[in-house]
C-alpha positions in Angstrom: 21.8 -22.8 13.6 22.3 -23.4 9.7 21.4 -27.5 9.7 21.0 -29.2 6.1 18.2 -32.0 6.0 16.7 -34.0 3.5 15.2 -31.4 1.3 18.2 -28.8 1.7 17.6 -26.1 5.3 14.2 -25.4 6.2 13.4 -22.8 9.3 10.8 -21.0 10.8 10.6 -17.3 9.5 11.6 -14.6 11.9 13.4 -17.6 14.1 16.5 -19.2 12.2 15.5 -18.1 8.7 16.8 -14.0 8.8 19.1 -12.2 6.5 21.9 -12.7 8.6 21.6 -16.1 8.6 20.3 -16.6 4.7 23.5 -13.9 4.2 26.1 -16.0 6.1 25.0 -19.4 4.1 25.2 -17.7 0.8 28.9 -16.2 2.2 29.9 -19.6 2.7 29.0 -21.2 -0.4 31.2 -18.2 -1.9 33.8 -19.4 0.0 33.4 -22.8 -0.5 33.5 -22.2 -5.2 36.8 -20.2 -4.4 38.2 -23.1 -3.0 37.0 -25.1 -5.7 37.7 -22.9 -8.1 34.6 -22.5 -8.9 34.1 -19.1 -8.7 34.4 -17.9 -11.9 31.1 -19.7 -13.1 28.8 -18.0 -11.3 25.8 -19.3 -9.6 21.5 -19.3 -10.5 19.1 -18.5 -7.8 15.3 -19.1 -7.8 12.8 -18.6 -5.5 8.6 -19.7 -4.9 5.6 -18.0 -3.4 6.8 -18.1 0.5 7.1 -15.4 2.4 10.2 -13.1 1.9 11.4 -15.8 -0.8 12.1 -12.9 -3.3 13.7 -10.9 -1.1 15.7 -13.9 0.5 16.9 -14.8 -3.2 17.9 -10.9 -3.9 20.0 -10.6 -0.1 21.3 -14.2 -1.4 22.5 -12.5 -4.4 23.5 -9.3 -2.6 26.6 -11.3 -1.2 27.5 -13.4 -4.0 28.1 -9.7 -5.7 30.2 -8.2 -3.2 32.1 -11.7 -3.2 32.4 -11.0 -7.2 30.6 -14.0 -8.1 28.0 -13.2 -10.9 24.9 -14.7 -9.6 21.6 -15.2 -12.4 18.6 -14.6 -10.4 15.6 -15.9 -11.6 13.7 -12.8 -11.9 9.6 -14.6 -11.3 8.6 -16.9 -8.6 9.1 -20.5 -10.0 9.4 -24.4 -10.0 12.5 -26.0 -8.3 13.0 -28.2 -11.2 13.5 -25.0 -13.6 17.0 -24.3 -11.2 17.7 -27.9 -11.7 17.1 -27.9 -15.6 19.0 -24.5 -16.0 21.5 -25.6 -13.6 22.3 -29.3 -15.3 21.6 -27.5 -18.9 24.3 -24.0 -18.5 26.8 -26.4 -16.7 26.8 -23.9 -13.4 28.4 -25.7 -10.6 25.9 -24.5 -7.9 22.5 -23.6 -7.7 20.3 -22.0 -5.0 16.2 -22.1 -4.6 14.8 -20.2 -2.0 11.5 -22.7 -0.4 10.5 -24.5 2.2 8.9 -26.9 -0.3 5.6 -28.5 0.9 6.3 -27.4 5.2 4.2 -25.3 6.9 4.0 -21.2 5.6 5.5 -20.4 8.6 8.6 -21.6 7.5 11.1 -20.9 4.4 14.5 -22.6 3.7 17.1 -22.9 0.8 18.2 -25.7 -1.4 21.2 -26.1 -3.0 21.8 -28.1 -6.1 25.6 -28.7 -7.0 27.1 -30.0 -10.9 24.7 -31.7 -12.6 21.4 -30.1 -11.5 21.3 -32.3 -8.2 20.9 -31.9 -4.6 22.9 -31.6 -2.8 24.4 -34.6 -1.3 25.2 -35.4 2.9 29.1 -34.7 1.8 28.1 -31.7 0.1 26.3 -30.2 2.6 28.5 -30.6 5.6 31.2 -28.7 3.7 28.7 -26.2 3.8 27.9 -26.3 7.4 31.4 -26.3 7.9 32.2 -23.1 5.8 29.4 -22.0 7.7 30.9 -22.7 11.5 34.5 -21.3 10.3 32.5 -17.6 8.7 32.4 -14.8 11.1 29.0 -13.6 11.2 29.9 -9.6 11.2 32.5 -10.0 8.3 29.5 -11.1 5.7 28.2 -8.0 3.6 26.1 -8.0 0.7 26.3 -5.2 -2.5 23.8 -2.9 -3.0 21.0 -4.3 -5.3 21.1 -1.8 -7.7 25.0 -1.1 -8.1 25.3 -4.9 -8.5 22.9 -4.7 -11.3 24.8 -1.9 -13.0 28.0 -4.0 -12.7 26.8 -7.0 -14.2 27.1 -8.8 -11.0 23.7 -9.7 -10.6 22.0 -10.4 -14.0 18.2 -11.2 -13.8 16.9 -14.0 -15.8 13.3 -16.0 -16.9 14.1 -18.8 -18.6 10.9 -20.8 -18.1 10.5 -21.1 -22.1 13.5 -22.8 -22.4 12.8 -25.3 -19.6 9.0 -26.1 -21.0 10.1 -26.6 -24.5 12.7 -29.5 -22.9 9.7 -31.1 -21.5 7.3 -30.0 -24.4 9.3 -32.1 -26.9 10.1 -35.0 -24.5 6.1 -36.1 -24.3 3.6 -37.1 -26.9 1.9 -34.3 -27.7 0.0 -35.3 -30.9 -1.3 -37.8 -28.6 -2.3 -35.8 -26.3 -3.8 -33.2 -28.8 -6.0 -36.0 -30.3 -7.5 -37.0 -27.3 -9.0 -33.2 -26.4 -8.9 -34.1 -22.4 -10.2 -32.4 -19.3 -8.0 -31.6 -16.5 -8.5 -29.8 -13.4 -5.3 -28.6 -11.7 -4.6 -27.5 -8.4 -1.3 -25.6 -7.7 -2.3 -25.2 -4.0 -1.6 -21.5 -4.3 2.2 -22.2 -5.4 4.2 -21.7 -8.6 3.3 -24.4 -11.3 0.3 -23.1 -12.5 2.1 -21.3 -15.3 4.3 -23.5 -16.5 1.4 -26.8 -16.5 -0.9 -24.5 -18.2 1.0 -23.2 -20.7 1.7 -27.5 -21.8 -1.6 -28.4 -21.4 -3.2 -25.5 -23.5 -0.6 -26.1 -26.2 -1.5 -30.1 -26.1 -5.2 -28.7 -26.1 -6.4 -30.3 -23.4 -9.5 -28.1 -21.4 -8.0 -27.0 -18.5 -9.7 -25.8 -14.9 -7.4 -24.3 -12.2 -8.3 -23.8 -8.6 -5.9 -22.3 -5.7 -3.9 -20.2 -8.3 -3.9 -17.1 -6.5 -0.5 -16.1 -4.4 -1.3 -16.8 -0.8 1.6 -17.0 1.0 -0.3 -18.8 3.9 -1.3 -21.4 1.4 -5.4 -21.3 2.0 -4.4 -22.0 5.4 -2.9 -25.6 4.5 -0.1 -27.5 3.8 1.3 -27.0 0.3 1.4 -30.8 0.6 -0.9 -32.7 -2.1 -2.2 -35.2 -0.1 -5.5 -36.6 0.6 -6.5 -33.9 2.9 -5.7 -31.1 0.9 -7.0 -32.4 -2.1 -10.5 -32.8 -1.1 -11.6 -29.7 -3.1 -9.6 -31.2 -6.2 -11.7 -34.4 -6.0 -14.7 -32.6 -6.0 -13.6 -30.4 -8.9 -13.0 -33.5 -11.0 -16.2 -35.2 -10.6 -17.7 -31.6 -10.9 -16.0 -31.1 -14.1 -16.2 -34.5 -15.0 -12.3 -34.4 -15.8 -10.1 -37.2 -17.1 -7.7 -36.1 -14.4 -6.8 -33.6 -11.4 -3.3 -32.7 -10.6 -1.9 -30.7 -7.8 2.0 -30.2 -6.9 3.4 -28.6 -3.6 4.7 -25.3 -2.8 8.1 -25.4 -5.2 6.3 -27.7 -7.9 8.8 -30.7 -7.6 6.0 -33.1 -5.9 2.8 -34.4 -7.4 -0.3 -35.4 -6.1 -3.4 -36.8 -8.7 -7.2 -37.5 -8.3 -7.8 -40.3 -10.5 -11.1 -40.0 -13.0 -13.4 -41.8 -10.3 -12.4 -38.9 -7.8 -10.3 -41.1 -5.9 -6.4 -40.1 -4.5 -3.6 -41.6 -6.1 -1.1 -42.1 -3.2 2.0 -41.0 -4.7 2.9 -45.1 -4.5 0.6 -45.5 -6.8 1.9 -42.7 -9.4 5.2 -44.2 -9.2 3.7 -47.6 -10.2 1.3 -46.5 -12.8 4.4 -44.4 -14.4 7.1 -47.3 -14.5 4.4 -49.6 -15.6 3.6 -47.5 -18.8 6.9 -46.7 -19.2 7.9 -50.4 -19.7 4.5 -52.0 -21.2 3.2 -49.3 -23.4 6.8 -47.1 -24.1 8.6 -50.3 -24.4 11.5 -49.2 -22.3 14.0 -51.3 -20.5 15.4 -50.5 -16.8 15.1 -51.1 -13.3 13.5 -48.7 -11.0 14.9 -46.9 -7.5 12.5 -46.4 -4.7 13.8 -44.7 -1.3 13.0 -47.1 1.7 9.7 -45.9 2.8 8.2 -46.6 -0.6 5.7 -49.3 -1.9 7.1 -52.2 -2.6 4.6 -52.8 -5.5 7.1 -51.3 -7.4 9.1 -54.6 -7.4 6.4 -56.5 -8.2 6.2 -54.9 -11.7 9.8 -54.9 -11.7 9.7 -58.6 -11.5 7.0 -58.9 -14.0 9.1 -57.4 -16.7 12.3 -59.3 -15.7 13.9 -55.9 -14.2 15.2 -55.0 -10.4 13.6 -52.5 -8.2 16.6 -51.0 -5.8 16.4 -49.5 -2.4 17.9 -46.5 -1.3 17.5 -44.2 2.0 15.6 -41.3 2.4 16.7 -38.2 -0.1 16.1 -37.9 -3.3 19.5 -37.2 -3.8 20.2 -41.2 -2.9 17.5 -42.2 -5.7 19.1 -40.0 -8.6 22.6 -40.8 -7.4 21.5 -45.0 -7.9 19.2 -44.0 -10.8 22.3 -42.6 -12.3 24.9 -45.7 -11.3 22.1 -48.7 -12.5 20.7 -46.8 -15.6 17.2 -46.4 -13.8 14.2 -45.6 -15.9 12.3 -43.7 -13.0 12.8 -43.2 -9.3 11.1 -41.3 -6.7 9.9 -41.7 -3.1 6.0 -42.0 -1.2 6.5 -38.3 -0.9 5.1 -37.3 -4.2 8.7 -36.4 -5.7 9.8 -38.7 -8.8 11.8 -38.1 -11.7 12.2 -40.3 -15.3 15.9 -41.4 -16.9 16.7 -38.8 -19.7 15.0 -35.4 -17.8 16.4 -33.7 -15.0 18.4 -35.3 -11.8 16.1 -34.2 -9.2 12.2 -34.7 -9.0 9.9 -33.1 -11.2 6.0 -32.6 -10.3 5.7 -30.3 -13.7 7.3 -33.2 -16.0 5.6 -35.8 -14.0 2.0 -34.7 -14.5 2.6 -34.0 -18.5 3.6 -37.6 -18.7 1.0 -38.6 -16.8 -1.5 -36.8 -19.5 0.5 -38.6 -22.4 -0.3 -42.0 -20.6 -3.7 -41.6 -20.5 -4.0 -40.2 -24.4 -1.6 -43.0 -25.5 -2.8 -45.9 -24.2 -6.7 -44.8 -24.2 -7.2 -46.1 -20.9 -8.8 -44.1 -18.1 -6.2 -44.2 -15.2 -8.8 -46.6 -12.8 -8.5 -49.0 -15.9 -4.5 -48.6 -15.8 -4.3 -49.5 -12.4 -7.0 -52.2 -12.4 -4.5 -54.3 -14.9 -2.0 -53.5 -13.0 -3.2 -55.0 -9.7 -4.7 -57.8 -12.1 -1.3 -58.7 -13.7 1.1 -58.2 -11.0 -1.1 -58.5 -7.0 -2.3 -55.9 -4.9 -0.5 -54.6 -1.5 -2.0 -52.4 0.9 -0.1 -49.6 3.0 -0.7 -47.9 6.1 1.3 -44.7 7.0 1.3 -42.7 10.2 2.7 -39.3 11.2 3.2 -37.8 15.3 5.1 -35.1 16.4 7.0 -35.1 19.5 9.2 -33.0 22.0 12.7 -33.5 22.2 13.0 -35.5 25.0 10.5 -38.2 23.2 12.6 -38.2 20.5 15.6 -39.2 22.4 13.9 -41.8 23.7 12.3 -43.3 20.6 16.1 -42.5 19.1 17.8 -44.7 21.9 14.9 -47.6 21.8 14.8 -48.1 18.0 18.5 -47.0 16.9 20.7 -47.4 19.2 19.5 -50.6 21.1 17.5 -51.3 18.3 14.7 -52.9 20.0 12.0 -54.0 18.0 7.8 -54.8 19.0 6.5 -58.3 19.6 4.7 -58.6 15.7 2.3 -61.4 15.2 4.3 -61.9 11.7 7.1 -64.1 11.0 10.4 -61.6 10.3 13.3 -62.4 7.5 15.5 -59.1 8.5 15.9 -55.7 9.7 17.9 -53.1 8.0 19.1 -49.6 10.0 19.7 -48.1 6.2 17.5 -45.3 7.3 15.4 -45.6 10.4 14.5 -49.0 11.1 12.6 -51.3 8.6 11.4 -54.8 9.4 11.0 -56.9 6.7 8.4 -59.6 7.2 8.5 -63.1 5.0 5.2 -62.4 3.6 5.9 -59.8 1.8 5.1 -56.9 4.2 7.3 -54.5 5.7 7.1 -51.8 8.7 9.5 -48.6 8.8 9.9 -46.4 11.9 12.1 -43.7 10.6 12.2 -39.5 11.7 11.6 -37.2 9.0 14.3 -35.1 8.0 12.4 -32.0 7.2 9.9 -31.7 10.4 9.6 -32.8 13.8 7.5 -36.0 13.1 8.2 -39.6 13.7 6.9 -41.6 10.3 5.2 -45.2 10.6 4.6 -46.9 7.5 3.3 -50.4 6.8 2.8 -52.4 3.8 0.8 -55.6 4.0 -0.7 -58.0 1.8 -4.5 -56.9 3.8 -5.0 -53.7 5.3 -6.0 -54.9 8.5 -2.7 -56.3 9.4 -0.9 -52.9 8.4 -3.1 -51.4 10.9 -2.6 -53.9 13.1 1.4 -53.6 12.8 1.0 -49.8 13.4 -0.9 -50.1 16.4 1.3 -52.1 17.9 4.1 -49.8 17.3 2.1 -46.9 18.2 2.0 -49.0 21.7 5.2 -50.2 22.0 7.0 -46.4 21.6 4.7 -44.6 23.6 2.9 -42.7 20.9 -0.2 -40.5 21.1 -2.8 -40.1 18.1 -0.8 -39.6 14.8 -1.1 -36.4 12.7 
């Protein structure tokens, strides 16, 4: 029952994420650093604020003990990008993070990050599942906590201060200090509240926090900073009159920013305001990797600066895999999840939103303004994106009609291709472009449309929405 999606396994507590099950994975990524010979270096674990995350990290650990593997658990709930740094910074072959990232509190999962400090990739993870088929069940035991403390086979860790300071001296902070700016964060009851407050107090900036409690049931919400969630964030920045708001999910890898006005920044738009400074006002040179769900403005500053903007499938592990092979300055995804060439491989909401404070110290500009030149230099586009859940037998269906005889709507617009990289993506000569893709970390079908006017992506939408069958999106 141990399936690896996008973002790593993700299950619903008490269903498919037990011990035995969170025991047998972590037997079979023993077995799978023997064969490697891999064994020997040991293995980091961190885990967030979910539900048994602490204790799934500890009967994680438990086995890797009795399979004399020294495994460094991260001994305080924290970021996923801190397993990625210390992972890609200690040279560890494998590392573990116990979270179901922004799903639903109900569920909990594990991600695995392999040499490097990145996920996991599709080849990686079916050796996995296959380690996992060929395990018996009964023969996985786990060491006592204790004795494998005493033995040295479990040794706690904390290095957060190491993992700040890498960020700390990779941003402007005498900008930022110069500037004295107000920012409102949100941490949507998850784990980067510490970390971003201990780099925005030392760049001086006046900090608010909301959400910062532990609630493992998230307020009741998705740990997903989008523009539901953040409603309370908007208010708290025009309240507080702040320069900006940031929130991140559950594990602190995604981003999500209310602008000065109070308005969301889609996660598009982050992406776009980021490679933009990065190139104008940084002077950087590079191209930029977007997975194939996300806006396509992004080429159009590309092209402004004489770089290429590349397409990859869903995953981040596609975009830092291409960010590595073209010498990418940033990639990332409509998610929220982006990361910048010389930081970690994996996305980083923590390392995001400090950069995002330097860009508005070091170019004096609010972030409205930043984005107003944008759009004035390069052209505006205008997206449209739709979630629905289904049953299994929908899916099927939607599978067989738009994969497999890959069957396409009557559209009103003229078409230049259709690419089944990762669900299936009409690209329209105008510019525009419709995706109908399943998401690989819930049961939802995702419709997204970009359009030069926002009418026609709704249009486009509707007519998909019609043309599979679908009832009101999520």
């Amino acid at each position: 029952m141990i399936k690896f999606g996008t973002g790593g396994w993700r299950a619903i507590i008490g269903d498919d994420f037990t011990k035995a099950n969170i025991q047998l994975l972590a037997k079979a990524l023993c077995s799978k650093m023997k064969a490697e010979g891999q064994a020997d270096k040991g293995i980091v674990i961190g885990y967030d604020r979910r539900f048994l995350a602490k204790e799934a990290m500890q009967w994680a650990g438990e086995v890797f003990a009795e399979e004399g593997v020294k495994a460094y658990l991260i001994n305080k709930s924290s970021p996923t990008p801190l397993i990625m740094f210390y992972v890609m910074k200690h040279g560890f072959p494998y590392g573990m993070m116990v979270t179901a990232s922004h799903n639903p509190a109900i569920y909990n999962g594990i991600k695995v990050f392999t040499a490097g400090g990145r996920d996991a990739d599709e080849s990686q993870t079916k050796d996995i599942e296959e380690y996992i088929r060929s395990t018996d069940g009964a023969s996985v035991k786990g060491m006592e906590y204790e004795k494998a403390l005493s033995l040295g086979l479990i040794e706690e860790i904390y290095p957060l201060n190491e993992y700040l300071d890498n960020i700390i001296s990779a941003v402007n902070m005498d900008a930022i200090r110069k500037k004295g700016l107000r920012v409102v964060l949100d941490p949507l009851y998850g784990v980067s509240e510490t970390s971003l407050a201990t780099i925005l107090h030392t760049a001086r900036c006046e900090l608010t926090v909301i959400h910062d409690r532990h609630d493992t049931l998230f307020g009741g919400k998705l740990p997903a900073p989008n523009a539901v969630t953040l409603r309370p964030l908007q208010n708290a920045v025009i309240d507080y009159k702040g320069d900006i708001g940031i929130a991140t999910d559950g594990d602190a890898d995604r981003i999500g920013v209310i602008d000065d006005t109070g308005r969301f920044l889609h996660p598009n738009d982050i992406l776009v305001l980021l490679y933009y400074y990065l190139v104008k006002y940084k002077g950087w040179e590079g191209p930029v990797v977007r997975n194939i769900a996300t806006t396509h403005m992004l080429d159009k500053v590309a092209d402004k600066f004489g770089q290429k903007c590349y397409e990859v499938p869903v995953g981040f592990k596609h975009i830092s895999a291409k960010m590595n092979a073209v010498g990418a300055i940033i990639g990332g995804e409509s998610s929220g999840g982006l990361t910048v060439r010389g930081h970690i491989n994996g996305k980083d909401g923590i390392y995001a939103a400090a950069l995002l404070v330097e860009m508005i110290a070091a170019t004096g500009k609010k972030l409205s303004e930043i984005y107003k030149e944008i759009e004035e230099e390069c052209g505006s586009i205008f997206m449209e994106e739709r979630d629905y859940k289904f049953n299994q037998e929908k899916k099927d269906k939607m599978h067989k009609t738009l994969m497999e005889e890959k069957k396409i709507p009557e559209l009103p617009f003229e078409i230049e291709k259709v690419s089944y990289l990762d669900g299936s993506k009409v690209y329209f000569k105008n510019g525009g472009w419709v995706i109908g893709r399943f998401s690989g970390t819930e049961p939802l079908i995702r419709i997204f449309c970009e359009m030069p006017d926002i009418e026609m992506a709704k249009q486009v939408c509707d007519i998909y929405e019609e043309f599979l069958g679908l009832g009101k999106y999520a």
